[in-house]
N, C-alpha and C positions, 0 to 999 in steps of 0.2 A: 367770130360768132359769139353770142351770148344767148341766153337760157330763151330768150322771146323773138332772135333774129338771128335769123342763116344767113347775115349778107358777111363776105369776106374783108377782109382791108381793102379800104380804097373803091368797094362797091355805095356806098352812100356820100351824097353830095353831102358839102358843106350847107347847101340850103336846102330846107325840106319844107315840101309842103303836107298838109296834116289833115285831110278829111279822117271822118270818123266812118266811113264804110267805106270795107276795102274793096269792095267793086265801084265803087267812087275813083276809090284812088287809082283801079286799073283804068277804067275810062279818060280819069285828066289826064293818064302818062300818055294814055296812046295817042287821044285830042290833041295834045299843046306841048309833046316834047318828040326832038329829033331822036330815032334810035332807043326806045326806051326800051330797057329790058328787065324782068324780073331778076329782085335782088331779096326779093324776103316771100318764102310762102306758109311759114313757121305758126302753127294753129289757123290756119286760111286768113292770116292778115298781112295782105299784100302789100309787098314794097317795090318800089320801079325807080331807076333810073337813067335818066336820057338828057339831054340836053335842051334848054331854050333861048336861041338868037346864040346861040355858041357857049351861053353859063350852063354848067353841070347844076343837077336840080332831082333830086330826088321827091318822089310822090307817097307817100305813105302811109296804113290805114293805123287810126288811133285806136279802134275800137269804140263804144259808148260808155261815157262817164268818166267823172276823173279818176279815179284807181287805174282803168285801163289806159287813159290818156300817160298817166304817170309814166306809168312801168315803161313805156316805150319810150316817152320824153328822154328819160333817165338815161335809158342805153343808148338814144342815138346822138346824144351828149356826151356823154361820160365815155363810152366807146369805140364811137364813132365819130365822134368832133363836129357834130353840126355846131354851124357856127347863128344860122338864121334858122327861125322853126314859126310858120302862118299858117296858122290852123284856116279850115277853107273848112264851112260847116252851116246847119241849116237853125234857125233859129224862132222863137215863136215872140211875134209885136205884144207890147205890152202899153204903147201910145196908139193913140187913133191919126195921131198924124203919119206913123211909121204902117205904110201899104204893104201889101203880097207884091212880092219881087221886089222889093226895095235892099240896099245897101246899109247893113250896120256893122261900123267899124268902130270895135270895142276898144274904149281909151279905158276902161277900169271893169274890175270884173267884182263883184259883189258875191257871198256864199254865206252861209250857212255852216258850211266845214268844207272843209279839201282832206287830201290824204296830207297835206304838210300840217294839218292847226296843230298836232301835237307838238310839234318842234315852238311853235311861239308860245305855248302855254296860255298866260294871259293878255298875249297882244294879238289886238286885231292888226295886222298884219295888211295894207293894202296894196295889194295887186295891181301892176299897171303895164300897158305897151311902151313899146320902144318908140320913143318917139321920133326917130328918123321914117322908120316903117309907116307909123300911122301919117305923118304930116305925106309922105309917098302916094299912098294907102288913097289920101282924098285926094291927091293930085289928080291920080291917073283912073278915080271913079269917075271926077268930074272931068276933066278930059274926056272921059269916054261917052257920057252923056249920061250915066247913072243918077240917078235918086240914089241920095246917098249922107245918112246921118251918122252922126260922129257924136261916143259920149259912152257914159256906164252900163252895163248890161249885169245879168243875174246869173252865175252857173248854178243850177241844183243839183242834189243828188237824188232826185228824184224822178220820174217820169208822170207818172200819174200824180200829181201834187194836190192834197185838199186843203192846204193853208190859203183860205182865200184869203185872210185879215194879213197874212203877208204879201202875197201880191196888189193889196190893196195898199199899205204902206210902199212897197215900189214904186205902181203906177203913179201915186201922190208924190212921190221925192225924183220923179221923171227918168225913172229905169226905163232905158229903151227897149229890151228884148233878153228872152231868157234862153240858156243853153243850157248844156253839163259839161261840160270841159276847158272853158276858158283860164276862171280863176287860178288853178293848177298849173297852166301851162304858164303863167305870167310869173306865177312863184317862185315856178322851175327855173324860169330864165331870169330872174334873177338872181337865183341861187349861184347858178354855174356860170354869169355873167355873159349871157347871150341874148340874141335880140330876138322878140318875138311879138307877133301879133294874132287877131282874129278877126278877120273878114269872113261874114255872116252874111244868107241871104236869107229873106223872111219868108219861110213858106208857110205859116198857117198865124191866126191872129187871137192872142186871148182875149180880145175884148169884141170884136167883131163875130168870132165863130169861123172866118174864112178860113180856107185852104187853098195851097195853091195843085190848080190839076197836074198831075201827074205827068200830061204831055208837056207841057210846061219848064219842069223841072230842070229838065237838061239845059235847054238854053241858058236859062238863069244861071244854073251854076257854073255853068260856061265863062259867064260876065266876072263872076267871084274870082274863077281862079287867072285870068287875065288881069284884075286888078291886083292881084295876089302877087302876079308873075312881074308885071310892070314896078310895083314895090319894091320887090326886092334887088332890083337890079337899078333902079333908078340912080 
């Protein structure tokens, strides 16, 4: 156990998958895994695992933001031994080519800060996918018949953001779509020498004003974590 997760030895897979709301995360273990059984209920951030096509695969909720993405990365690295970590998460377009329900799969993460800038002092620091995962990652989107864009996105530390003159310098340098938790998670896996990615499904648009409905939702993330699953075992 550690201070943020009740799972025992040998309750978390080597692979983890990472939405950021743990009823997310309870939903995909039950969706897309054999036998899943809770392994973390530790501040109500749910962890599960169960099996898919016969690989051990744990589901696990990040929380919002990188500080909370962090804290959990950490232990189920350093802890726990995850060996692969894909964040499965919702994202806001930041192109007019990039649609509601479309596929972005983050090859670089872009920020402002993370909980690691202290450690590089004065280097910017670039964050990136594993590039086994991501070349996976588009295989098995496009296989599946996804829309689906590949390239840099934006993690903020913010929700409500009024820097428009900075998302204006994005959408001009062609940031495809913005989160809070990628950047972090790429650092991480660098840090501790694991593989990780973030496949993102677009559910509302900063330059359009869309959203995606609500009914909606489910399916689409449905598709995410499929692509997600098919990746990492590929």
């Amino acid at each position: 156990m550690t201070i943020h997760i009740g799972a025992e030895p040998g309750d978390i897979a080597e692979t983890v998958l990472l939405p950021g709301d743990p009823r997310r995360a309870e939903w995909a273990a039950r969706t897309f895994l054999e036998a899943p059984r809770k392994v973390n209920a530790v501040r109500g951030m749910l962890g599960y695992t169960g099996t898919w096509n016969g690989h051990p695969v744990t589901v696990h909720g990040s929380g919002m933001g990188m500080p909370s993405l962090s804290i959990y990365v950490n232990e189920l690295i350093r802890d726990y031994g995850a060996k692969t970590i894909i964040r499965i998460g919702s994202a806001g377009a930041m192109q007019e080519r990039v649609a509601i329900r479309d596929l972005v799969i983050a090859m670089t993460a872009s920020s402002l800060a993370t909980p690691s800038s202290g450690m590089f002092r004065e280097l910017n620091f670039a964050p990136c996918a594993d590039f086994g995962l991501l070349g996976a990652a588009v295989g098995a989107a496009e296989a599946q018949g996804h829309r689906v864009h590949v390239g840099g996105i934006y993690s903020s530390d913010t929700f409500y953001d009024e820097r428009a003159d900075l998302n204006e310098a994005m959408v001009r340098h062609g940031v495809l779509a913005v989160e809070m938790e990628t950047a972090e998670l790429y650092i991480l896996a660098a840090r501790y020498g694991v593989r990780a990615l973030s496949v993102l499904t677009i559910s509302d648009h900063l330059i359009t004003g869309e959203d995606l409905p609500s009914a909606d939702r489910e399916r689409s993330f449905g598709e995410m974590v499929e692509v997600a699953l098919a990746a990492a075992f590929a």
